[in-house]
C-alpha positions in Angstrom: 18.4 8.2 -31.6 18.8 8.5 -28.0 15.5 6.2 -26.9 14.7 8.8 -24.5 10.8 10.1 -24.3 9.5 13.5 -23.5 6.7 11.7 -21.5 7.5 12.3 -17.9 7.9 8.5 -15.8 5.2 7.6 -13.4 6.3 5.7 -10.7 4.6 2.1 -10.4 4.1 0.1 -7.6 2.8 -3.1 -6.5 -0.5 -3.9 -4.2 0.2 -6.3 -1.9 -3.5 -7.9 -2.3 -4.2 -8.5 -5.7 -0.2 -8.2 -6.7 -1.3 -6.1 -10.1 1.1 -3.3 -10.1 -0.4 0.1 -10.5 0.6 3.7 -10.4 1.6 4.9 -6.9 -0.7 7.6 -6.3 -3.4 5.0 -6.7 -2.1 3.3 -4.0 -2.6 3.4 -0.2 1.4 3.2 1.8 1.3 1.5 4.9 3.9 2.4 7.0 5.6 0.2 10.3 4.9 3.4 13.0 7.1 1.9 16.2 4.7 -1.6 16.7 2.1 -0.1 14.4 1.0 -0.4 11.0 -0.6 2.8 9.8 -2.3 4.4 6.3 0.8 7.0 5.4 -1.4 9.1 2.9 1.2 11.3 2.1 3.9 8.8 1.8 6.3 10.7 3.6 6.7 8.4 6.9 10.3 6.9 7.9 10.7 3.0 7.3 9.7 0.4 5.1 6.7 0.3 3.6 4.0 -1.4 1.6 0.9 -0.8 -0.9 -2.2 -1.5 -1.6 -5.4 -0.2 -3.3 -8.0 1.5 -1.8 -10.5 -1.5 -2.4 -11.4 -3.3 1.1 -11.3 -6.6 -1.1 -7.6 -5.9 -1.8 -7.1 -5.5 1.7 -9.0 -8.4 2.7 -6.8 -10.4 0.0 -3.6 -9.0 2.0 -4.9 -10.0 5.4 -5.6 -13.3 3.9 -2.4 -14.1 2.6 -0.6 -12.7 4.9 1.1 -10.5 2.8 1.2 -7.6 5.6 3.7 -9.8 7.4 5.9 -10.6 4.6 6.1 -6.8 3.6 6.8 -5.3 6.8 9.3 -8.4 8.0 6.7 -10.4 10.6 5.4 -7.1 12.1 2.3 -8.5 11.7 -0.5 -7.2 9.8 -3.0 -4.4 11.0 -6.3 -4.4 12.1 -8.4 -5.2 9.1 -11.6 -3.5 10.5 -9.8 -0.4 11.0 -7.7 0.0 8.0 -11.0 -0.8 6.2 -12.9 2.1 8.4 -10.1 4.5 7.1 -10.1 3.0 3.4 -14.1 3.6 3.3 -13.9 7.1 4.9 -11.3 8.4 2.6 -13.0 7.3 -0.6 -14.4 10.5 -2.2 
């Protein structure tokens, strides 16, 4: 037996809000952009990043925490209101 599957692996990462770990694509990246934290949608932006859901409590939970300053290595964490805005907008 070789203990391999035929089921292909989906990737898993954890939100930085509510810490449950979840499968990436049902996570927003947050990328550091120069001084910026931005959404990175397509998770294709340079640098180190961090996830969370697309919930404004998770976010909420991060900003309160502090958990966007841990992530990014004290680059602060980004404006709540806005990253909220984009959460709300992008939700189908």
């Amino acid at each position: 037996m070789s203990g391999r599957t035929n089921v292909p692996a989906c990737p898993e990462r954890t939100c930085i809000g509510c810490r449950e770990r979840a499968a990436k694509q049902d996570l927003l990246r947050m990328a550091v952009v120069g001084d910026d934290v931005v959404p990175d949608d397509r998770g294709t932006l340079p640098g180190r990043g961090a996830y969370v859901h697309r919930d404004p409590a998770c976010i909420d939970l991060a900003v309160r925490r502090r958990a966007f300053s841990r992530a990014f290595r004290g680059r602060g964490a980004p404006d709540a209101a806005a990253l909220r805005r984009y959460v709300e907008q992008a939700a189908p």
